[in-house]
C-alpha positions, -999 to 999 in steps of 0.1 A, spaced: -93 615 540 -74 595 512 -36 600 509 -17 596 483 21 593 467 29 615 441 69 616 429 67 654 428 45 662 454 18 647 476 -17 661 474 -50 667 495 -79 644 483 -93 668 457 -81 702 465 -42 698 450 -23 713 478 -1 693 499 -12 685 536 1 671 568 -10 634 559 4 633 534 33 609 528 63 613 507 87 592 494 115 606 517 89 603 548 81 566 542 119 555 534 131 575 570 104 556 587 114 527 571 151 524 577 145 536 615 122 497 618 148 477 593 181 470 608 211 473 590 248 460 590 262 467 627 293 481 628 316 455 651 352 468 671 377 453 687 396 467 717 421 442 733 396 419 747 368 445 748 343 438 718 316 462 705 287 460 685 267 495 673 232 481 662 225 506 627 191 510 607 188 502 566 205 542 563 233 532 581 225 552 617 232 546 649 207 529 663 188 547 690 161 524 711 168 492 725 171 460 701 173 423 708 205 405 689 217 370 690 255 368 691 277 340 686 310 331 681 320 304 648 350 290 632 338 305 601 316 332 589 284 324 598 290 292 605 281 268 632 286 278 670 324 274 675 332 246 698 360 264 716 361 274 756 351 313 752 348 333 780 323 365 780 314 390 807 288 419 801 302 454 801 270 474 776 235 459 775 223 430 788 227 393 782 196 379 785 204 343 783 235 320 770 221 293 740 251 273 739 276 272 765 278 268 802 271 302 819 296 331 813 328 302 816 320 287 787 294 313 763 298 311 728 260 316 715 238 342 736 210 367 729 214 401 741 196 434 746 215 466 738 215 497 756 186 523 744 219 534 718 226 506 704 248 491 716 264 456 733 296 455 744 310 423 762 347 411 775 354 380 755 385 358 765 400 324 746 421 320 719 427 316 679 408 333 650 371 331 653 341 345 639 319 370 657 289 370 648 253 390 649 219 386 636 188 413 639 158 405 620 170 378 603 199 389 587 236 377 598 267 398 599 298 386 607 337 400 615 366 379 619 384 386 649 420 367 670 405 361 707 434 373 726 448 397 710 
């Protein structure tokens, strides 16, 4: 059975009515942007920091993802050679990149919770760069450890 695209409205191989494998343009862009990762939205609650993983529409994302997080002197810079201290609260880290264990962890990859999301304690001090990469893209926030 052939499918096809058609702007208005998709049709049955040879019969001109719509059916159920058919595929739209608004089918193929949700199940698109559910698989493409889009820019996480990133909070800051005294030393609590959060990141909600979104698709390309801009939705909470619900499954579990993995993210590589780091911390920079500039956005989306280098790992930042500064003594930053991060425990787990949401999601787990899987393993620190750069660092010395949780006393010293500025470059780690993480899985989120099935929403979303990782959420970590991070202590240290001055104006640093959080930042987060999904699929290749890099997001950052600037952020005063601290505070």
């Amino acid at each position: 059975m052939a499918i096809t695209v058609d702007e208005k409205k998709p049709l049955a191989a040879g019969t001109g009515l719509p059916n159920a494998d058919s595929v739209s343009p608004g089918k193929l862009a949700a199940a698109l942007a559910a698989l493409i990762e889009g820019a996480p939205a990133v909070s800051q609650s005294g030393n609590d920091y959060t990141i909600q993983l979104k698709d390309a529409k801009g939705v909470n994302i619900a499954a579990k993802w993995l993210a590589r997080i780091w911390w920079s002197d500039v956005a989306a810079g280098a790992v930042s050679t500064a003594t930053i201290t991060n425990a787990a609260v949401s999601g787990v880290r899987l393993r620190v990149i750069t660092g010395t264990g949780a006393a010293n962890c500025r470059d780690m990859e993480w899985v989120s919770t099935s929403g979303g999301v990782a959420k970590f304690t991070a202590t240290g001090s001055g104006t640093k760069w959080l930042n987060v990469t999904c699929q290749g893209n890099v997001y950052s926030a600037q952020f005063t450890l601290g505070s």
